[in-house]
C-alpha positions as a printed NumPy array, in Angstrom:
array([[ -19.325, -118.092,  -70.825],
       [ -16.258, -117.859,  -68.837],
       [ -13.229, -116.401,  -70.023],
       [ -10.292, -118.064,  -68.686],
       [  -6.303, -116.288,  -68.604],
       [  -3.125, -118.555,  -67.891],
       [   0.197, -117.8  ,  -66.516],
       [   2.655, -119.746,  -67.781],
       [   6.187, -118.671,  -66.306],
       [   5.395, -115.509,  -65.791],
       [   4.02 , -114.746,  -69.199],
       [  -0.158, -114.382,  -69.035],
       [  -1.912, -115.63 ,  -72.043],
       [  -5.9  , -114.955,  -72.783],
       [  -8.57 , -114.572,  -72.434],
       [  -9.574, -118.404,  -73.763],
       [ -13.066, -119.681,  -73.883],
       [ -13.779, -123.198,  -72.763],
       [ -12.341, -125.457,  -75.571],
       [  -8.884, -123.528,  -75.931],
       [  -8.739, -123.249,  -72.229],
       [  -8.447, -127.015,  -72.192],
       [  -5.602, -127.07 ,  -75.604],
       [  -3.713, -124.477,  -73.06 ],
       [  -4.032, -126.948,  -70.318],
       [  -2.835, -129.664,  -72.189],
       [  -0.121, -127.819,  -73.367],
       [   1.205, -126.109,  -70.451],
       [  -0.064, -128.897,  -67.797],
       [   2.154, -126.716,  -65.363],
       [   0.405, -123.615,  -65.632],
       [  -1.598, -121.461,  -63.862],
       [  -4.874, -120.531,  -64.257],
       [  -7.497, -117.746,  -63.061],
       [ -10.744, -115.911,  -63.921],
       [ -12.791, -113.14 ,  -62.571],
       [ -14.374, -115.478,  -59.948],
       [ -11.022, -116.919,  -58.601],
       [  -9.194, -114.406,  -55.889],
       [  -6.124, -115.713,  -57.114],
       [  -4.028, -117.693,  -59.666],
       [  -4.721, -121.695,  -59.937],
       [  -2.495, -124.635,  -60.687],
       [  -4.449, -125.811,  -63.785],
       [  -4.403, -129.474,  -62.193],
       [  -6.705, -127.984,  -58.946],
       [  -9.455, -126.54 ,  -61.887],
       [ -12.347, -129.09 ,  -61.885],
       [ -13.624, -127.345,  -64.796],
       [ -10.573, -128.064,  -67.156],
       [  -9.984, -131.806,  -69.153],
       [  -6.595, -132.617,  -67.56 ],
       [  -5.432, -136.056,  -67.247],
       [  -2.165, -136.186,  -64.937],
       [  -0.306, -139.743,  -65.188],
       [   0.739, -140.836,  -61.876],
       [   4.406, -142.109,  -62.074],
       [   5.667, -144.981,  -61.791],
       [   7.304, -145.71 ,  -58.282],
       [  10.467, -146.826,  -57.58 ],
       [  11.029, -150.465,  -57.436],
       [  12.296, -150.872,  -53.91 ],
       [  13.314, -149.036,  -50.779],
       [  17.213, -149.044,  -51.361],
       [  18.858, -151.277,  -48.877],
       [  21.451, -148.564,  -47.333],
       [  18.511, -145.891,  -46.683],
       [  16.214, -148.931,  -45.271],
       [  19.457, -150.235,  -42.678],
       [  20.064, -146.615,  -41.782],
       [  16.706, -146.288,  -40.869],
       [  16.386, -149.581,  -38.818],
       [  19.309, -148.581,  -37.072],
       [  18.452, -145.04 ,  -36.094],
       [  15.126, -146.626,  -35.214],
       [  16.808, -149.79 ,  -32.733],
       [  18.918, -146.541,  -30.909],
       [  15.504, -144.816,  -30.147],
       [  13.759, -148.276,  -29.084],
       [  17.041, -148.619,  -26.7  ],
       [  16.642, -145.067,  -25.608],
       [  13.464, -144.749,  -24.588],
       [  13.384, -148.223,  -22.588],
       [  16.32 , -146.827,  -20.677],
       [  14.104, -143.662,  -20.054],
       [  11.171, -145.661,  -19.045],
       [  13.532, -147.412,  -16.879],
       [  14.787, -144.665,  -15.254],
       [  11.187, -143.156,  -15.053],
       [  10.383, -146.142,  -13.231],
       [  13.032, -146.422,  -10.833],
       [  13.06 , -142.209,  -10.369],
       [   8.791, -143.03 ,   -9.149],
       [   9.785, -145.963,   -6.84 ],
       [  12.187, -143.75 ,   -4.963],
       [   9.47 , -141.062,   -5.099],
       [   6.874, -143.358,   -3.644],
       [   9.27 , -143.76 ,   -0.583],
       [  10.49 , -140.821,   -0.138],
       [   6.612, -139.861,    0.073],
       [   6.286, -142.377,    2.474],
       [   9.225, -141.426,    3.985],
       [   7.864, -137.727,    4.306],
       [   4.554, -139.239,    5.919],
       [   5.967, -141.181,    8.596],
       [   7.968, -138.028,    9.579],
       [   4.595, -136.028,    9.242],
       [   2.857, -138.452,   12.242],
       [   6.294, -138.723,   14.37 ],
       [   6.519, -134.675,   14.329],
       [   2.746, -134.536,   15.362],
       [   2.923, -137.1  ,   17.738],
       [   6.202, -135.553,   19.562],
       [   4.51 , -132.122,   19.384],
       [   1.366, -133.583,   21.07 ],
       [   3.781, -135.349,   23.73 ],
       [   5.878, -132.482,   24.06 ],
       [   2.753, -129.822,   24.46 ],
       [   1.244, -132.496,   27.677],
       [   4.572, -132.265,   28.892],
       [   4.871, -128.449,   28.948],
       [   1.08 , -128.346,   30.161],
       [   2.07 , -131.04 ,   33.098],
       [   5.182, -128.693,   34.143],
       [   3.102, -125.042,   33.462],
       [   0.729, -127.049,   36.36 ],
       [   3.095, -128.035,   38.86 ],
       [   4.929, -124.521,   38.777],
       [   1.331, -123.36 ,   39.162],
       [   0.868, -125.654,   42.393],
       [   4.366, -125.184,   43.423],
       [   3.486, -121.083,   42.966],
       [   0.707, -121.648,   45.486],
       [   2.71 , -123.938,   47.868],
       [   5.609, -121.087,   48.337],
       [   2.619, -118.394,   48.558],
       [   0.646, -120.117,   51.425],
       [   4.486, -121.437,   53.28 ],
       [   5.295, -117.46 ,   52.55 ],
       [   2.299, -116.056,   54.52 ],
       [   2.6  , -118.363,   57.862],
       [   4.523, -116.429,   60.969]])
């Protein structure tokens, strides 16, 4: 049989048997309660063993009105705020998506002026060469 102790603010009370376990309980619906098995102390209410019956109380009747408007209000600025961020958002990835376009079009213009501009050196780096051989051949006649 289980021997049961109670802490009830602080003061420990015990050890109870079963049956005056449960007149504790009722009594002191508050307290704690532990046994050689438990690692620690209990609220009497989380001890399947014990006969407690906790009334649930009664809820308020309504939401009052001021702490309901103060709600919907601080809830209508957030609605507002985040439509102007997901306007922004929206706007701030148009202008990415041409700016990225942007950045590609400058991308093909660079590569197409360095392929123009590399035949060009090529086409002058060959008629130095050929004007080279011109001056060499007018430089060895008498």
């Amino acid at each position: 049989m289980k021997k049961w102790f109670f802490s009830n603010d602080g003061k420990i009370t015990g050890p109870f048997g079963l049956q005056a376990a449960n007149e504790q309980v009722s009594k002191y619906p508050n307290a704690f309660a532990w046994h050689p098995s438990y690692a620690q102390w209990m609220p009497v209410s989380c001890v399947d063993e014990f006969d407690i019956f906790v009334s649930v109380p009664t809820p308020p009747n309504d939401v009052p009105k001021e702490l309901y408007e103060d709600f919907v209000g601080k809830e209508r600025e957030m609605i507002a705020t985040l439509q102007r961020i997901d306007k922004t958002l929206s706007v701030t990835n148009d202008s990415l998506s041409e700016l990225d376009q942007d950045i590609d079009d400058a991308i093909e213009v660079a590569h197409s002026l360095n392929v123009e501009v590399k035949t060009t050196i090529d086409n002058i780096e060959q008629q130095f060469a050929a004007l080279k051989k011109n001056l060499a051949v007018a430089n060895k006649k008498p």
